[in-house]
C-alpha positions as semicolon CSV with decimal commas, in nm:
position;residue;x (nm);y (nm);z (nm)
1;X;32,408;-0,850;20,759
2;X;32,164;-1,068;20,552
3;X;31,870;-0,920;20,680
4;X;31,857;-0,572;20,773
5;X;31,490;-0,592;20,927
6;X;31,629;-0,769;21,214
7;X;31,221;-0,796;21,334
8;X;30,930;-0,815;21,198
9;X;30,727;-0,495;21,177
10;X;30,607;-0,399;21,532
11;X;30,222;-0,403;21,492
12;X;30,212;0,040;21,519
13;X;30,545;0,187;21,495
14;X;30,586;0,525;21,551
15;X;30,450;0,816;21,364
16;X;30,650;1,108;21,338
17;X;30,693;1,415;21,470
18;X;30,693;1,748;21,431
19;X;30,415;2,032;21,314
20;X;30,352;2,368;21,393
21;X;30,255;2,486;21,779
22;X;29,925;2,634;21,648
23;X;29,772;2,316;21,557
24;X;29,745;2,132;21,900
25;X;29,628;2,314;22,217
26;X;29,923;2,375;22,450
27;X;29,881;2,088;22,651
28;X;29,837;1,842;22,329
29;X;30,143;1,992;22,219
30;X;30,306;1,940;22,520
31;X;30,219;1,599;22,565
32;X;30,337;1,569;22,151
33;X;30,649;1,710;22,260
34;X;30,735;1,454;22,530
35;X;30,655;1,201;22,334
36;X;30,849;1,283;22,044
37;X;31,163;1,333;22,342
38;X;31,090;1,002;22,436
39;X;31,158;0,854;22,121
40;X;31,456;1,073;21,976
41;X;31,614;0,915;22,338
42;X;31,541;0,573;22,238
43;X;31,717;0,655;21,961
44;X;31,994;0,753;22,076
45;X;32,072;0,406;22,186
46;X;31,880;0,237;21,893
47;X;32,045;-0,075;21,879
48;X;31,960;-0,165;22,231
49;X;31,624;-0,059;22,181
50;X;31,580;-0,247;21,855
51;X;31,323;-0,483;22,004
52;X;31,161;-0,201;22,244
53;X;30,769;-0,213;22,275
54;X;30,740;0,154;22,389
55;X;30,780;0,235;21,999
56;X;30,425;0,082;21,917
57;X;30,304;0,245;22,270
58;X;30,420;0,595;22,164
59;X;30,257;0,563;21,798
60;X;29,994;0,469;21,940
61;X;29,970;0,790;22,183
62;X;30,043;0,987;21,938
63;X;29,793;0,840;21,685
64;X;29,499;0,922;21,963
65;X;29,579;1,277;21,921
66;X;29,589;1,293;21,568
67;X;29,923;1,363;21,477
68;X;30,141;1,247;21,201
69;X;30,400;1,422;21,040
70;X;30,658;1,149;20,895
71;X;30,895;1,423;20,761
72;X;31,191;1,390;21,028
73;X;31,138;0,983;21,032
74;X;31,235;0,990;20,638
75;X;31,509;1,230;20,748
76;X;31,679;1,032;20,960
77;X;31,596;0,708;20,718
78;X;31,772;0,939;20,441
79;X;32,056;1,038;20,618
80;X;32,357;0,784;20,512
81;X;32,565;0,920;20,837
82;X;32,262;0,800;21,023
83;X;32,345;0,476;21,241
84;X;32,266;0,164;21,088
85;X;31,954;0,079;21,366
86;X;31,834;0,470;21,454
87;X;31,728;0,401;21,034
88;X;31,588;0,065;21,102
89;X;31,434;0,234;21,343
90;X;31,247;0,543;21,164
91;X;31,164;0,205;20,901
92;X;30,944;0,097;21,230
93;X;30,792;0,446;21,272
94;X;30,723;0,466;20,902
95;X;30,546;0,115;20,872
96;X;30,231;0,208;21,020
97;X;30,167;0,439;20,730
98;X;30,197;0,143;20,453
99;X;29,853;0,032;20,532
100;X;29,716;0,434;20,514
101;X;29,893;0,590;20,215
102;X;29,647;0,512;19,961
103;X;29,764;0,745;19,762
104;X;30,165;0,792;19,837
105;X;30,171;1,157;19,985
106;X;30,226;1,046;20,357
107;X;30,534;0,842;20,293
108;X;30,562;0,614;19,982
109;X;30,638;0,924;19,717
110;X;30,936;1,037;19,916
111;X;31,068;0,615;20,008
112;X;31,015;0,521;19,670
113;X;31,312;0,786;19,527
114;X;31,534;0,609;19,827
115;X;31,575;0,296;19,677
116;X;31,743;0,344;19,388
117;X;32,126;0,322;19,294
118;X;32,209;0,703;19,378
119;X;32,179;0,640;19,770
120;X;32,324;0,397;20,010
121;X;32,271;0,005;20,018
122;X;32,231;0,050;20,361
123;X;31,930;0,273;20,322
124;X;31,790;0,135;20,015
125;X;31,767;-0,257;20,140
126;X;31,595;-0,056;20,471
127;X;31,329;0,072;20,247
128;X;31,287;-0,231;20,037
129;X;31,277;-0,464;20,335
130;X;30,997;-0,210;20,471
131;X;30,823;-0,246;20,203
132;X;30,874;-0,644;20,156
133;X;30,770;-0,648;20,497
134;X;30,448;-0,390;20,517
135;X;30,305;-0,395;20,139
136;X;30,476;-0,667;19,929
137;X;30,200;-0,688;19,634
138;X;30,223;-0,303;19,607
139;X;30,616;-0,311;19,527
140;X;30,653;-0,593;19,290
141;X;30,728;-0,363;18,998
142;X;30,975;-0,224;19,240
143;X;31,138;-0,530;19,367
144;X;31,142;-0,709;19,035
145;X;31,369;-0,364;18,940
146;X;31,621;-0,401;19,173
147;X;31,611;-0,840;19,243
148;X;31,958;-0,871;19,038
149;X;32,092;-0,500;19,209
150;X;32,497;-0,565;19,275
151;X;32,471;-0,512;19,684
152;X;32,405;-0,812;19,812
153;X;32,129;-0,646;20,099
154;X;31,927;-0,507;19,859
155;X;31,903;-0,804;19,609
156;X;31,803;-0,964;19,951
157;X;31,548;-0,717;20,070
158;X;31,362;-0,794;19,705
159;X;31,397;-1,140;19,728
160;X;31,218;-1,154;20,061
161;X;30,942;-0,872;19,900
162;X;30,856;-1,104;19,592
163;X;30,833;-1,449;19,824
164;X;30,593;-1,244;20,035
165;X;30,372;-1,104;19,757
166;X;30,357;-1,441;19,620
167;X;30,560;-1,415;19,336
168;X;30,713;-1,769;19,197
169;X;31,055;-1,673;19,053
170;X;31,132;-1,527;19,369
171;X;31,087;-1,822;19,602
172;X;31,261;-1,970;19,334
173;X;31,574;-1,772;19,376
174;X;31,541;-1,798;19,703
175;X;31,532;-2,180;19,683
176;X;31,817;-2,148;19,423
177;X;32,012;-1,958;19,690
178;X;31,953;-2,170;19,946
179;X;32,048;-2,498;19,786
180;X;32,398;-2,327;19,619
181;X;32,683;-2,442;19,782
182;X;32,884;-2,083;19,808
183;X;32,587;-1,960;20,030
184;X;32,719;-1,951;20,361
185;X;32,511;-2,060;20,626
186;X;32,349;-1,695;20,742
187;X;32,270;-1,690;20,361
188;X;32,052;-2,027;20,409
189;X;31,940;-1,938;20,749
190;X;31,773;-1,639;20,580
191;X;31,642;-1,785;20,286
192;X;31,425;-2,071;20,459
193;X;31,330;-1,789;20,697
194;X;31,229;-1,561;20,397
195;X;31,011;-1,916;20,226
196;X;30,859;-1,935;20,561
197;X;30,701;-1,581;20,500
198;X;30,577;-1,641;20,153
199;X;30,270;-1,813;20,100
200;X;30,274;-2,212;20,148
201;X;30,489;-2,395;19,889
202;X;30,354;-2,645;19,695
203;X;30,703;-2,823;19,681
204;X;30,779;-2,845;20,050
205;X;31,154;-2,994;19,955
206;X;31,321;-2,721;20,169
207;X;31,149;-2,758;20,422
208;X;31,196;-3,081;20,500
209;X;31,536;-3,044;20,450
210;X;31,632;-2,800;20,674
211;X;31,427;-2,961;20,971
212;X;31,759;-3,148;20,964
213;X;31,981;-2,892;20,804
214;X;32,210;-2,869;21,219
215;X;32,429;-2,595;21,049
216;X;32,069;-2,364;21,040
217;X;31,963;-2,226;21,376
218;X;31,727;-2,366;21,611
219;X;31,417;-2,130;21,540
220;X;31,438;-2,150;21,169
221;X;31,462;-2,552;21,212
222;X;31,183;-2,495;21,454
223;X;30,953;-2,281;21,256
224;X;31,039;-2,517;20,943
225;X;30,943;-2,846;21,147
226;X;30,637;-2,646;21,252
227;X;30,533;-2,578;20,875
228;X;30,550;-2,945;20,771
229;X;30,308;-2,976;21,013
230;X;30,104;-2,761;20,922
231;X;30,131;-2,837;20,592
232;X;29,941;-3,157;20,673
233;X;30,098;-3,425;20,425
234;X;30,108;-3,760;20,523
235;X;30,419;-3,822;20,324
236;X;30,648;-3,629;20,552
237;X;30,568;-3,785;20,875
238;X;30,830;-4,058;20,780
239;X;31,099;-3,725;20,795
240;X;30,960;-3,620;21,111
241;X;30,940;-3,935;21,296
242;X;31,383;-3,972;21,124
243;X;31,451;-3,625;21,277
244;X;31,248;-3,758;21,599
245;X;31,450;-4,073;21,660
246;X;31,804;-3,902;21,539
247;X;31,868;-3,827;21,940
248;X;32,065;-3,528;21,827
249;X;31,761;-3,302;21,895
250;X;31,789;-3,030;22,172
251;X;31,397;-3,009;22,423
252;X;31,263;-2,703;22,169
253;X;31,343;-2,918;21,864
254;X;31,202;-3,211;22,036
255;X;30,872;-3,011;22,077
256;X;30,805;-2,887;21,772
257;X;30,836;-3,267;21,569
258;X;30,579;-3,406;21,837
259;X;30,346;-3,053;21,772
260;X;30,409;-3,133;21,387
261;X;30,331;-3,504;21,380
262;X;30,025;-3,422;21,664
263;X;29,893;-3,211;21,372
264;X;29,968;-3,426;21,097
265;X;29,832;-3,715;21,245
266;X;29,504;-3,514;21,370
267;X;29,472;-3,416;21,014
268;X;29,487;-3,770;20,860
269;X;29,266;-3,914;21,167
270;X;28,945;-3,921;20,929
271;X;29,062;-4,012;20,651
272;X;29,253;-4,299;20,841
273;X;28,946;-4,418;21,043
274;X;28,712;-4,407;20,725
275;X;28,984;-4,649;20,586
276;X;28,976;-4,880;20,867
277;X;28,662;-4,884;20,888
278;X;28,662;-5,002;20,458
279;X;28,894;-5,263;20,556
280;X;28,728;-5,385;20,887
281;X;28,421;-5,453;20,659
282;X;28,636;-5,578;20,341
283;X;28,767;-5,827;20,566
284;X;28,408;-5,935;20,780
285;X;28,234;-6,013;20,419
286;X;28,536;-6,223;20,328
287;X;28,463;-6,410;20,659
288;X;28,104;-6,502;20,569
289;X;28,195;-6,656;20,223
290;X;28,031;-6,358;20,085
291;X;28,131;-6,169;19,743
């Protein structure tokens, strides 16, 4: 698997559960009690449910009432007999905390310990990717530690947390990675995926190259088609208008070079008029004789 966070971070993932009857009135504590039912039953069948909104809604219900106890969602996140998705799972539920653990007692103190060599890739590339994906420019220290680690998931997992904080030499691994001929294609699926989440590159190279790269799938050609656009330069419309007359591209595909060269071309529309408009006038004064 090349990248364990197989989504992004649901917007509010679940908070735990757990705490003592006398802190809720009996029918907060009952509704806290369904609730956390609902979700240990989602997880029993946590790769179906991988993509299931009703996380975010019951985080959300639980939030209103106050409660948070992450304990058992860092037990089961812990737990190396744990299945592979019930942990990326309790990654979701944990997520929401990132943004409120100022100072590490809610959840980051106890992750931190879990990504180092003494426990499971499996877990450790979960907790890295968490925080790659939650609070990148908090764990650079962290990921910079562990970028070269021997499991391949958890040098991955950093990789993807120093493109997203920013950090140059790891979009240039990434790019490094993507452009060596042992990657296999997952491997260079998920590194223009990974550039995508970084901050825009100045060097849009890859990009452009994997617009066209038919061995990548169609939404990371898609998304990277959709970034040249963005990116507004005028010197990759002649790629997109290549890619748009290849005839090898499927409807989606299709779509996204006309969005991209819609932009582009909206972009450049001022700077093209005020041109013209230069050379409409260039060429009217050499018509009178004048200098």
């Amino acid at each position: 698997v090349f990248r364990l966070a197989l989504c992004a971070l649901v917007a509010i993932a679940l908070v735990g559960c757990g705490g003592s009857d006398d802190e809720f009135d009996p029918e907060t504590q009952a509704r806290i009690d369904a609730l956390v039912a609902e979700w240990h039953a989602l997880l029993t069948d946590a790769e179906t449910n991988i993509d299931n909104e009703r996380y975010g809604h019951i985080t959300m219900e639980l939030m209103q009432v106050g409660y948070a106890d992450f304990s058992p969602m860092i037990e089961v996140l812990e737990n190396p007999d744990s299945d592979v998705y019930a942990r990326i799972a309790a990654s979701y539920s944990l997520g929401v905390a990132l943004p409120y653990d100022e100072d590490g007692s809610l959840i980051i103190n106890r992750l931190v310990p879990l990504a180092a060599p003494d426990h499971d890739p499996v877990t450790r590339a979960i907790v890295l990717q968490l925080f790659a994906d939650g609070q990148p420019t908090q764990f650079v220290g962290l990921f910079r530690e562990h970028h070269n680690d021997p499991d391949m998931r958890v040098r991955l997992a950093c990789l993807s947390g120093l493109v997203q904080a920013g950090d140059p030499e790891g979009a240039e691994a990434v790019v490094a990675m993507l452009h060596d001929p042992d990657t296999p294609m997952q491997g260079r699926d998920w590194a223009v995926q990974t550039l995508l989440e970084g901050p825009p590159l100045e060097d849009m190279t890859p990009l452009i190259e994997a617009m066209a790269d038919v061995d990548l799938t169609e939404g990371t050609r898609r998304a990277a088609i959709l970034a040249v656009g963005r990116n507004g330069d005028p010197a990759h419309l002649d790629a997109l208008h290549a890619l748009a007359q290849s005839g090898t591209l499927t409807e989606p595909l299709q779509l996204a070079v006309d969005t991209a060269v819609s932009a582009m071309e909206q972009q450049g529309g001022t700077a093209s008029a005020d041109t013209g408009n230069a050379t409409d006038s260039k060429d009217a004064t050499e018509g009178t004789g004048m200098d």
